[in-house]
ROFI-311906 format. One record per residue (C-alpha): x, y, z; residue number from 1; residue in one letter. Coordinates in Angstrom, 2 decimals, always signed. Each point is the difference from the previous one (the first is absolute). Example, Ala and Ser with C-alpha at 12.3 -4.5 7.8 and 13.67 -1.06 7.14 Angstrom:
SITE       c1       c2       c3  seq  type
SITE   +12.30    -4.50    +7.80    1     A
SITE    +1.37    +3.44    -0.66    2     S
END
This chain:
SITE       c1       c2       c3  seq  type
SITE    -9.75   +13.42    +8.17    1     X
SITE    +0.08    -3.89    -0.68    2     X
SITE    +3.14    -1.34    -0.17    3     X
SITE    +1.54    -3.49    -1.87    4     X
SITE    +3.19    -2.11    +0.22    5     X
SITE    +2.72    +0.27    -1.97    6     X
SITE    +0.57    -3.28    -1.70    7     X
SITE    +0.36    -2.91    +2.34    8     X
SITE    +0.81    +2.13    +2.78    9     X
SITE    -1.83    +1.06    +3.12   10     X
SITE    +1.20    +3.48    -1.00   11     X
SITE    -2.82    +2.16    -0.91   12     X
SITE    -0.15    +3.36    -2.15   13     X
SITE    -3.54    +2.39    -0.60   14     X
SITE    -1.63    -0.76    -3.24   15     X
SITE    +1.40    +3.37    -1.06   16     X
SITE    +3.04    +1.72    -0.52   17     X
SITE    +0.55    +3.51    -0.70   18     X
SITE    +2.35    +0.38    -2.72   19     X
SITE    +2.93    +2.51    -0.11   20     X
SITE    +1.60    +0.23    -3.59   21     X
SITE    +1.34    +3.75    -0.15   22     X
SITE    -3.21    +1.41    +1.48   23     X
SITE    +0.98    +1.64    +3.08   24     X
SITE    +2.80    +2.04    -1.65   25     X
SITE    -2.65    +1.04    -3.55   26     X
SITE    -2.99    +1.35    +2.60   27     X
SITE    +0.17    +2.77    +2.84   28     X
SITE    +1.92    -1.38    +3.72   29     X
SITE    -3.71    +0.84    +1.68   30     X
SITE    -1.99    -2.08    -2.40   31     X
SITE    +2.30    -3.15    +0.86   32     X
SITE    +0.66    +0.61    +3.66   33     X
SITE    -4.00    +0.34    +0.10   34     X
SITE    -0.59    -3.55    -2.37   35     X
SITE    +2.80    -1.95    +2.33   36     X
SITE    -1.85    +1.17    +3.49   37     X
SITE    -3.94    -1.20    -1.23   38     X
SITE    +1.87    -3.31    -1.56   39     X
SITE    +1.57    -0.85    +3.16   40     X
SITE    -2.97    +1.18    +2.17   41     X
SITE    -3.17    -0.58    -1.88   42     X
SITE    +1.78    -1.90    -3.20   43     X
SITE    +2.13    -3.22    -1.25   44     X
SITE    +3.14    +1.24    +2.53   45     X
SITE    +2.00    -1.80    -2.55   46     X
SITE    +2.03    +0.91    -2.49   47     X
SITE    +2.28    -1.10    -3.26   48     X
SITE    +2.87    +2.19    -0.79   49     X
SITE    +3.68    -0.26    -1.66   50     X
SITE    +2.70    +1.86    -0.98   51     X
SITE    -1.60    +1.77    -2.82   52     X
SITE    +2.13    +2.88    -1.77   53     X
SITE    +2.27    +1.35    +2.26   54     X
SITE    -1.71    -1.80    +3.06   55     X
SITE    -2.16    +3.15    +1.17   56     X
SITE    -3.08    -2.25    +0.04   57     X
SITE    +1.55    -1.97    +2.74   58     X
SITE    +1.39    +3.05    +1.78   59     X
SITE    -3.40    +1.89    +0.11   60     X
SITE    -2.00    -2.57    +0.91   61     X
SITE    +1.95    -0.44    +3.16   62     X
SITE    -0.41    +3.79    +0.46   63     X
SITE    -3.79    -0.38    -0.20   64     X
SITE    +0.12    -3.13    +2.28   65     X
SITE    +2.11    +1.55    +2.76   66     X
SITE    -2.07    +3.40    +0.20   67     X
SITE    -3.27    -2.61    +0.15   68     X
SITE    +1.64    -1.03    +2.92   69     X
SITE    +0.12    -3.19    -1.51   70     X
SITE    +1.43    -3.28    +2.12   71     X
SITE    +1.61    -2.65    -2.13   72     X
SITE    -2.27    -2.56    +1.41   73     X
SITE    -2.76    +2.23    -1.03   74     X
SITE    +0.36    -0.51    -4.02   75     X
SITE    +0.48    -2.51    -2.40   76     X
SITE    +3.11    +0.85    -2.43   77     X
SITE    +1.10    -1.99    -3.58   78     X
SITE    +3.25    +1.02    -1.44   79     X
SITE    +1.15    -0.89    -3.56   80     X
SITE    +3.41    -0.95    -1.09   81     X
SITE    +2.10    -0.56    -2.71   82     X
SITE    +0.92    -3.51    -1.31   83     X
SITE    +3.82    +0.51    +0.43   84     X
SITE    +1.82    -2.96    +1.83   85     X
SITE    +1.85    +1.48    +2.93   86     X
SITE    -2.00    +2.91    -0.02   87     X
SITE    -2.95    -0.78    +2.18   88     X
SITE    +1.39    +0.93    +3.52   89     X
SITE    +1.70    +3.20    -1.19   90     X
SITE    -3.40    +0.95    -1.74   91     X
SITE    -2.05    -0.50    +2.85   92     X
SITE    +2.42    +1.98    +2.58   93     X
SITE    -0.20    +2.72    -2.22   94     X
SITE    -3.96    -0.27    -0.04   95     X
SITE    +0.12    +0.33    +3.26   96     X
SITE    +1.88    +2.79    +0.87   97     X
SITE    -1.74    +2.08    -2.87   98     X
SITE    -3.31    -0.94    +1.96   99     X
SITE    +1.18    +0.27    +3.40  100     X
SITE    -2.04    -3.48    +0.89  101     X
SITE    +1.36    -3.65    -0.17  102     X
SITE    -1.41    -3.25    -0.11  103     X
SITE    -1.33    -0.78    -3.29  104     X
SITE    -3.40    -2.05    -0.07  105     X
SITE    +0.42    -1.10    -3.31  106     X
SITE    +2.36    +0.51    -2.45  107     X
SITE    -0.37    +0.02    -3.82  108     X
SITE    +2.40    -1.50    -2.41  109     X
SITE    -0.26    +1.95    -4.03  110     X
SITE    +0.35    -2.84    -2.76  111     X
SITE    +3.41    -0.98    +0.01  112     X
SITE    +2.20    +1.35    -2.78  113     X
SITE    +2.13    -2.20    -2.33  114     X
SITE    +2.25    -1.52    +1.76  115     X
SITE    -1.22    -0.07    +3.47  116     X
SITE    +1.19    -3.16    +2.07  117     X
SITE    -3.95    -0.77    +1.39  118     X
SITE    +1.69    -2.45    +2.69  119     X
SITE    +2.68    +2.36    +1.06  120     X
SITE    -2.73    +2.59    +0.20  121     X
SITE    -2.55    -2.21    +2.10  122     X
SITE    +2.95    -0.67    +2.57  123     X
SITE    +0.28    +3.37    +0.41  124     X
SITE    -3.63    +0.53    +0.68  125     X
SITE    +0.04    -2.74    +2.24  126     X
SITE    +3.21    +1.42    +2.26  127     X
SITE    -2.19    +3.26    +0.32  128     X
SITE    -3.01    -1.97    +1.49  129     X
SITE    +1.86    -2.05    +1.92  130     X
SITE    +2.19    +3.23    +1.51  131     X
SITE    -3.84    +2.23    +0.27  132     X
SITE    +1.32    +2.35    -2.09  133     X
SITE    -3.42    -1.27    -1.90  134     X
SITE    -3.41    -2.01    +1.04  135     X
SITE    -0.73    -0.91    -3.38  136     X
SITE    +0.95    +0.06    -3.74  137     X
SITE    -1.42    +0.09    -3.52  138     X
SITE    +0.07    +0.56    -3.80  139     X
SITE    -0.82    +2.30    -2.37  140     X
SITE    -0.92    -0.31    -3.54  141     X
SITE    +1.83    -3.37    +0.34  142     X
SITE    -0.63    -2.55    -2.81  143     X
SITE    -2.05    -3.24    +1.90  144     X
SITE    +3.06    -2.85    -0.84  145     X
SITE    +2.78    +2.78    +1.49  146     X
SITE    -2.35    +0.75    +3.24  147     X
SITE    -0.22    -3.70    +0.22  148     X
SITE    +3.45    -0.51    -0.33  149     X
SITE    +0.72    +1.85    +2.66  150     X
SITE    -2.80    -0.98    +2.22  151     X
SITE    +1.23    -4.09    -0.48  152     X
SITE    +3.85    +1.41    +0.88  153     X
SITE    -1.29    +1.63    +3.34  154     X
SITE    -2.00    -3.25    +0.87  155     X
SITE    +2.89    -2.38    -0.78  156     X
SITE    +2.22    +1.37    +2.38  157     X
SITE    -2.58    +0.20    +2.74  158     X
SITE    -0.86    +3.86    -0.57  159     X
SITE    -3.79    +1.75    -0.46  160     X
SITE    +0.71    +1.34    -3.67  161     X
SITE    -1.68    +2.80    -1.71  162     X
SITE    -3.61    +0.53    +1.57  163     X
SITE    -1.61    +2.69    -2.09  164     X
SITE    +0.21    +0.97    -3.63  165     X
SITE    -1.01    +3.40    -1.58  166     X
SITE    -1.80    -0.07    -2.95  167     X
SITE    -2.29    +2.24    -2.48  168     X
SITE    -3.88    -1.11    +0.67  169     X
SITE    -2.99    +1.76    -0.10  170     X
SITE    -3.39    +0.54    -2.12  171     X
SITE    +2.05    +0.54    -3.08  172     X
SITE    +2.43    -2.73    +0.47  173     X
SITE    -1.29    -3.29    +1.40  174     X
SITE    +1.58    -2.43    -2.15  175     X
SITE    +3.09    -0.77    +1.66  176     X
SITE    -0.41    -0.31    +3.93  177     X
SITE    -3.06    -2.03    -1.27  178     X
SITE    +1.93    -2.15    -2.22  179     X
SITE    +0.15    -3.57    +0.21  180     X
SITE    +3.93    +0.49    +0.40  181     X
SITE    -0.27    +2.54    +3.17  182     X
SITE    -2.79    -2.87    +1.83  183     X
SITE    +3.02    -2.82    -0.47  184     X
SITE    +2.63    +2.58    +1.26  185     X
SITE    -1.93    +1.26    +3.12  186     X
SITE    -1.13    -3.70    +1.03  187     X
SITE    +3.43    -1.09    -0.21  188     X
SITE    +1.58    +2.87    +1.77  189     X
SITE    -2.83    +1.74    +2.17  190     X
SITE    +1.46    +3.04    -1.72  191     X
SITE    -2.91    +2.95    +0.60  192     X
SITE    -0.33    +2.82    -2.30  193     X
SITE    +0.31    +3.73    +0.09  194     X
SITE    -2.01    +1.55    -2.47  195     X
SITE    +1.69    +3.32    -1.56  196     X
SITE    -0.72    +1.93    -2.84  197     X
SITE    -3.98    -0.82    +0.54  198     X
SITE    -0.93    +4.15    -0.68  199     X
SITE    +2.53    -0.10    -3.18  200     X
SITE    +1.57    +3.04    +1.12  201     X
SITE    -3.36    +2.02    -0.11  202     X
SITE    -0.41    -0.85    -3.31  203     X
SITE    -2.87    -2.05    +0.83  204     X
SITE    -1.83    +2.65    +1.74  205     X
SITE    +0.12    +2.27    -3.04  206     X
SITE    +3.41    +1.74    +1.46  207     X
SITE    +2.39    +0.59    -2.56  208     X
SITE    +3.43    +2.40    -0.33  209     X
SITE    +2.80    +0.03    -2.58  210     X
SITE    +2.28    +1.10    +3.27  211     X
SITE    -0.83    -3.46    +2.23  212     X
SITE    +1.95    -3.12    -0.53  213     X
SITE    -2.06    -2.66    +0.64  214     X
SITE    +0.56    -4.22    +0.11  215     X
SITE    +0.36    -1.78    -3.12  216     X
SITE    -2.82    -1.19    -2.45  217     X
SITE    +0.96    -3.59    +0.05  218     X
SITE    -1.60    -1.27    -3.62  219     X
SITE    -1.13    +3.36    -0.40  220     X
SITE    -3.74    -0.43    +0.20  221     X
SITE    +0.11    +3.90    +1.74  222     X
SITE    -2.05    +1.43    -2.73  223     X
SITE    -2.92    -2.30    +0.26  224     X
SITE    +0.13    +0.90    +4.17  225     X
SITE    -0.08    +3.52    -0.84  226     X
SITE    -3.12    -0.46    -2.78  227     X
SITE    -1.66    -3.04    +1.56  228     X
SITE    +0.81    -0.96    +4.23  229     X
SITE    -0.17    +4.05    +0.85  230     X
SITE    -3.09    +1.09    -1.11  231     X
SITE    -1.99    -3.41    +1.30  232     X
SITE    +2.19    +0.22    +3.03  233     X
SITE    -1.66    +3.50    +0.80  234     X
SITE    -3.45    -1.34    -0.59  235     X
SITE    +0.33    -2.66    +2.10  236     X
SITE    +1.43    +1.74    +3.09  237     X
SITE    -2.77    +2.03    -0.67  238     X
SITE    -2.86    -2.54    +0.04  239     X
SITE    +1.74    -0.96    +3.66  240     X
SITE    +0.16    +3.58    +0.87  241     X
SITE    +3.62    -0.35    +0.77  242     X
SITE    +3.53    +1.88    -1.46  243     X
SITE    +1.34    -1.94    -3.16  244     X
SITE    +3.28    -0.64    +1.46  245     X
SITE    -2.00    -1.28    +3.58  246     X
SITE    -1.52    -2.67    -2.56  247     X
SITE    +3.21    -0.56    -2.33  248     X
SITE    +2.31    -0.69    +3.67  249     X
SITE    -3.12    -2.39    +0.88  250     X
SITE    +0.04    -2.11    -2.43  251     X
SITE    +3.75    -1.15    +1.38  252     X
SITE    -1.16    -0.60    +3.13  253     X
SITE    -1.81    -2.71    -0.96  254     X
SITE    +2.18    -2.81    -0.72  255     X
SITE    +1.13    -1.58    +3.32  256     X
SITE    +3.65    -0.20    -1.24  257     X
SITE    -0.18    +3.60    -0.34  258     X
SITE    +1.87    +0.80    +3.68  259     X
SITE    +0.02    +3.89    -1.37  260     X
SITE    +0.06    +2.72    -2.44  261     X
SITE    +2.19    +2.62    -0.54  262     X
SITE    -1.60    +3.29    -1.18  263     X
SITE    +0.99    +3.43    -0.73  264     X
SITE    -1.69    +3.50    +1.16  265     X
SITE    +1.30    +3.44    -0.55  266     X
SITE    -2.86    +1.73    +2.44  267     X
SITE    -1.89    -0.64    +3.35  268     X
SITE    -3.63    -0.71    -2.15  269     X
SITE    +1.92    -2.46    -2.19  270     X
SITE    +1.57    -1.77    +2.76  271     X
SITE    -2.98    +0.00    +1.94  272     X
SITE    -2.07    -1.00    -3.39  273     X
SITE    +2.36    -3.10    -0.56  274     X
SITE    +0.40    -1.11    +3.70  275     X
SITE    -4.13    -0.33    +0.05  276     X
SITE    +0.62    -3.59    -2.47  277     X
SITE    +0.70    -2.25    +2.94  278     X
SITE    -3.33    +1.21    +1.54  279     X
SITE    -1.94    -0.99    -3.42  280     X
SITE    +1.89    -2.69    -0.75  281     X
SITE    -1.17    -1.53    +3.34  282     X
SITE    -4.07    +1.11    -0.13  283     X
SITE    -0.18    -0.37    -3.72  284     X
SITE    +1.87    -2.73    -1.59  285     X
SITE    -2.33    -1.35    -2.19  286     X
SITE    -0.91    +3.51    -1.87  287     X
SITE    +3.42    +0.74    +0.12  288     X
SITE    +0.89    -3.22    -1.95  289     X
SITE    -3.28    +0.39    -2.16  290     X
SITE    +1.55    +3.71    -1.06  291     X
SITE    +3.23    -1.52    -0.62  292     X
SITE    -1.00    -2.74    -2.70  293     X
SITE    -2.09    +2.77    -1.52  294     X
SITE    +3.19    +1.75    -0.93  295     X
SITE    +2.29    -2.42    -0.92  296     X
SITE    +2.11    -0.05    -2.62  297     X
SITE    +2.57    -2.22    -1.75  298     X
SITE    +3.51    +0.32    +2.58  299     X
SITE    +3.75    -0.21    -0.56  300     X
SITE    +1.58    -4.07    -0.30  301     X
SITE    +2.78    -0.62    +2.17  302     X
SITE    +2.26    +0.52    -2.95  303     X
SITE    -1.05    +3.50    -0.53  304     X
SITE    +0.74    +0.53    +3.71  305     X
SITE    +3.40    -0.56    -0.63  306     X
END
C-alpha cells in the first residue's frame, strides 16, 4: 500500500489507518483477531487506537497483534491522548502496557480543554521525541491559530512541532480542509492531514442504530447527508462498480496533504471493502473526484467545528 510523510518529516505512514474506537470489545474475539491478521498481511498494517472506555480497545488489539505474530516493526501504530499538562508520559506508559507494544509512530493530541498551557504541553511533546518514547506528534480537532501556536513554540526553540492534524473530511464535508484558512496553515507549517470521520460513522452508507455513538455533527448538516450524499453516494459507487465506502475513503486520498485516513470496520468484508480506496484512489482519480463534486453539499465553517 502507498505510503506518505508525515508533515515535514521523512517519517512515512500508509494512506490508511484502521481505526479502533470500542470495536474490538462490541464484535466476537475471532472476527477481530481475523480483521488484524489480513490488515497486517494483505492490509494498511497500521492502526489508530486510544484509551477508549475502560482501555479494552488498546488491550485487545495487542491480543490480536501478538497471536498474528505481529513484530513491532511490522505495523504502523497512532495513539491518542488527552490534552492534560503533565499527563502525556504517564498516558502513553499506560498505552503501552495495555497493548503490550511501544514506540508510538505518531501520537495524537484531543483539542485542548480550557485551560491547557499549549507551551507547557508542546515541551512535553517535544521531551518524548527527543527521549523516543515517540517519532512523531499531532493534533486533533485542534482549532488552526492553537495548532499554530504550538507549531511556532516548537520551532522557536529549535524543535519539529506538531506534524499531523486529524480532522473530519470527506464527500459530505469538504469545506474546511479545503478552506482558504487550512491552505495558509499547511504552507506555513507543512502540517499534513489525517482525514477521520470520512464514512460518518456508517451513516453515510445508509447504516444507522439508536445503540451506536457516533462523532459529532459539526453545524449539523447530518440530515441533508442522510437524504441527499447517501443515496447519490450509492449510485455513484455503482456507476464505478465499486463499494460506497471504497469510493467515500477515495475521495480523501486525493489531496496530497492527505498523509492518511483513519477508518472504522466492524467485519473482515468491511475492512477489506474500505482498504480497496488506496487502490482506486491511485487508478481512478479523476472519476473519483468527478463523483465527489457530484455529491457535494454545503460543509461545517471552522466555527461550527468548534
Amino acid at each position: 500500500m502507498e505510503r506518505r510523510t508525515i508533515g515535514t518529516t521523512e517519517l512515512e505512514l500508509p494512506v490508511l489507518t484502521v481505526g479502533s474506537w470500542q470495536t474490538y470489545a462490541r464484535i466476537p474475539r475471532e472476527t477481530g483477531a481475523a480483521m488484524v491478521e489480513w490488515a497486517l498481511r494483505s492490509g494498511p498494517a497500521s492502526f489508530d487506537v486510544a484509551a477508549y472506555g475502560d482501555g479494552s480497545s488498546e488491550v485487545l488489539l495487542g491480543e490480536h497483534l501478538r497471536a498474528a505474530g505481529a513484530r513491532r516493526e511490522e505495523f504502523s501504530l497512532i495513539e491518542k491522548v488527552e490534552s492534560v499538562n503533565g499527563t502525556l508520559r504517564g498516558q502513553l506508559e499506560r498505552s503501552a502496557e495495555r497493548l503490550g507494544f511501544d514506540r508510538f509512530d505518531a501520537v495524537v493530541a484531543f483539542d485542548p480543554q480550557p485551560g491547557t498551557v499549549l507551551a507547557a504541553l508542546t515541551d512535553e511533546f517535544e521531551q518524548l521525541l527527543a527521549d523516543g518514547v515517540i517519532r512523531s506528534w499531532g493534533l486533533c480537532n485542534w482549532h488552526l491559530d492553537d495548532a499554530l501556536a504550538a507549531w511556532r513554540h516548537a520551532r522557536a526553540a529549535g524543535g519539529t512541532g506538531p506534524q499531523l492534524i486529524e480532522l473530519k473530511y470527506g464527500i459530505a464535508r469538504r469545506a474546511v480542509v479545503e478552506s482558504p484558512e487550512f491552505a495558509r496553515f499547511h504552507e506555513e507549517s507543512g502540517i499534513t492531514l489525517c482525514a477521520a470521520d470520512a464514512l460518518e460513522g456508517g451513516v453515510l452508507l445508509g447504516r444507522r442504530s439508536a445503540d451506536r455513538t457516533i462523532a459529532r455533527d459539526p453545524g449539523g448538516i447530518r440530515g441533508r447527508i442522510v437524504d441527499e450524499v447517501a443515496p447519490g453516494l450509492a449510485r455513484e459507487a455503482e456507476r464505478l462498480e465499486v463499494a460506497p465506502a471504497t469510493l467515500a475513503l477515495a475521495f480523501t486520498l486525493l489531496d496530497p496533504r492527505t498523509t492518511c485516513t483513519v477508518f472504522g470496520a466492524s467485519s473482515l468484508a468491511q475492512l477489506q471493502q474500505n482498504s480497496a480506496a488506496a487502490a482506486l484512489a491511485a487508478s481512478s482519480p479523476a472519476d473519483v473526484q468527478a463523483a465527489a463534486d457530484r455529491l457535494s453539499i454545503p460543509g461545517h465553517t471552522w466555527d461550527e467545528y468548534h
